[in-house]
N, C-alpha and C positions, 0 to 999 in steps of 0.2 A: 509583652515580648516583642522585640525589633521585629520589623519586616522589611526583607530586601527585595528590590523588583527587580529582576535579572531577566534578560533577552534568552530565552529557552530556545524556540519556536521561530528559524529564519522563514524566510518570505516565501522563498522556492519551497520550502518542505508545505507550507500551510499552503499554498496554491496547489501543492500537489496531493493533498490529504482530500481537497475536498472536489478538485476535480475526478479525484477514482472515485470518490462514496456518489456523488453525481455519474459517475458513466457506470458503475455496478448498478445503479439503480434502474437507470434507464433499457441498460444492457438486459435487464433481468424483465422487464417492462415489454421489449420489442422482440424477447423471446417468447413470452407468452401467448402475445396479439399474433406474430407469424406475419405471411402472405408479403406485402410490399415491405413492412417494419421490417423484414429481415436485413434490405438494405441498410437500413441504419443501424442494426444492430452488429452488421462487419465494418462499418464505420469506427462506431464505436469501441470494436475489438481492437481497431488499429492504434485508435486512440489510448486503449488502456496498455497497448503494446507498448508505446513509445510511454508512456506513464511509467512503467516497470523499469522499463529500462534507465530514465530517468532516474528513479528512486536508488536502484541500484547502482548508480555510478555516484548520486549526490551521496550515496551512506559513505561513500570511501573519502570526497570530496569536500562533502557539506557543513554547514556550521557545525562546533564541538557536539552538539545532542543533536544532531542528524547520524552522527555517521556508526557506523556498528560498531566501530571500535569502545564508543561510549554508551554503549548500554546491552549489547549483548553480552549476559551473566555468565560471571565463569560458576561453578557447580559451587563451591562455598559460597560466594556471595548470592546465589539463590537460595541455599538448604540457609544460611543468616536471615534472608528476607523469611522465611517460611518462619521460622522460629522467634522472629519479631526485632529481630537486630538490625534494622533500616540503617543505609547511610545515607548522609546530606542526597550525594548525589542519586539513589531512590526514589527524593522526592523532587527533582532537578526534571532528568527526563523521565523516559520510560523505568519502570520500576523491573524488576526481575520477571516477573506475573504478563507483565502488559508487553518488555521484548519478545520473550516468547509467544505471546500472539500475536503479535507485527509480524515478526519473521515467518510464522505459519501464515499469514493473510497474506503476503507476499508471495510465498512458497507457491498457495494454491491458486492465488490470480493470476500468477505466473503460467504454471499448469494448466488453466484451463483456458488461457489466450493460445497458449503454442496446440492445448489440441484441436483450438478452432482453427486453425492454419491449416490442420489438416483433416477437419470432418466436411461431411458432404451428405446434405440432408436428400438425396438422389431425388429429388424433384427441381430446383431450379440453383442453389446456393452449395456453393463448395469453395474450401480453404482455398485459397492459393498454390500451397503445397501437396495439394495431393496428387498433381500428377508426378512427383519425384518420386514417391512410394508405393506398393502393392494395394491390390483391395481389400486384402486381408487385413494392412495395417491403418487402411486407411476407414476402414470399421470400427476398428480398435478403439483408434483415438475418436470419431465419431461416440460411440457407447460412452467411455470415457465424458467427453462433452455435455451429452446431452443426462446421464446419471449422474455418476458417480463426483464429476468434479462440480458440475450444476451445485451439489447440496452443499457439498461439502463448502466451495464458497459461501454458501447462505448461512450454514451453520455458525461458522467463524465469523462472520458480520454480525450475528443474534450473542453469538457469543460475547464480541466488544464492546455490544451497545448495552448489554446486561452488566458488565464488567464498570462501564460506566457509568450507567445509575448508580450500583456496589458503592463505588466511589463517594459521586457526590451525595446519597443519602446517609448511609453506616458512618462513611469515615469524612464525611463533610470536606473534602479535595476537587476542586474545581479543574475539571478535565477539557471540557469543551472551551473555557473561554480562550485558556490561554493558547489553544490551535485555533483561534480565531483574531486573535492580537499579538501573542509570538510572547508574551508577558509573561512570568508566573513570581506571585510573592511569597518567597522563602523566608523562611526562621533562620539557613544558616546561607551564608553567600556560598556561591560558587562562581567559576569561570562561565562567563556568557558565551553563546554563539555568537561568530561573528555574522555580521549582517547588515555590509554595506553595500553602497553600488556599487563595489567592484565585483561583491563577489554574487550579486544580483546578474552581474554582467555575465560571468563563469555559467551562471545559472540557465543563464537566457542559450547562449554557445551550445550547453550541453542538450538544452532540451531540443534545438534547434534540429541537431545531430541524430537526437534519437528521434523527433517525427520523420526526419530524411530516411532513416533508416527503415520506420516502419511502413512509409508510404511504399518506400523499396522493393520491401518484402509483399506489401498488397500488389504489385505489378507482377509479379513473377507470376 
């Protein structure tokens, strides 16, 4: 059976895929240890700040299988994917299964960066934002932080990476290489991302924009 080798996987998206699974790690790493790591672990948060933001401006922006438009399922073609009626582009980018846990991994990294902005561990480390807000809410989102959103990120990481063995064991689909070389070889063609140095260039602008932004936001 033919195989096509189609550009999936632009440069900005795999730099940014593996820059946040590097700073959830670490993030999760210098929460544990405490005491001076906590410096780095608001480093860090700012970091993942400007990553999010990143991600979500390149889904509007970024090569064709970056952006939401091309893989967020509308309810038929997910209840088809569940009943086994795959199309090409299924196995192109994210499949029905695996947008939906993007957009939740998103969702909640999102969430628990903005409630670090404003929790305050009342011994030495507090969000930047929390003197805009009450102490009531500035508990809130602390609890938040340090439970409920804590897990729930890890959950959904355990989740992807079970999802991915799934993958390449059961259904023999190579998931990791091609977010490591931007490659993937298809049975049927589709349209590639584009992914040249122009738009390497866009890439570099945007992310530029959102570390300004969230240094920004660390100063207040």
């Amino acid at each position: 059976m033919p195989h096509h080798t189609v550009r999936i996987w632009d440069l900005p998206t795999r730099l940014f895929h593996w820059l946040l699974a590097g700073s959830i790690v670490a993030l999760v790493v210098t929460a544990k240890v405490g005491g001076n790591a906590m410096v780095w672990h608001f480093r860090l948060g700012y970091i993942v700040l400007a990553l999010v933001l990143f991600r979500l401006t390149w889904g509007l922006v970024g090569g064709r299988w970056s952006r939401f438009a091309s893989f967020v399922p509308s309810p038929s073609r997910l209840v088809g994917y569940l009943r086994g009626r795959a199309q090409p582009q299924d196995k192109a980018g994210h499949n029905p299964l695996g947008a939906l846990s993007v957009i939740a991994l998103l969702a909640v990294t999102a969430a628990q960066v903005g409630s670090g902005l404003f929790a305050d561990d009342e011994i030495a480390f507090a969000g930047p934002l929390t003197r805009f807000v009450s102490g009531e809410v500035v508990s809130q989102f602390t609890t938040y932080h340090k439970q409920v959103g804590q897990y729930a990120v890890l959950g959904l990481v355990a989740l992807h990476l079970l999802a991915i063995a799934f993958y390449a064991v059961v259904r023999k689909e190579r998931i990791v290489g091609p977010m490591v070389v931007g490659d993937k070889d298809l049975q049927t063609p589709v349209q590639p991302s584009r992914d040249t140095a122009g738009t390497r260039a866009v890439a570099v602008c945007i992310a530029t924009a959102c570390a300004a932004l969230a240094w920004w936001v660390s100063g207040l």
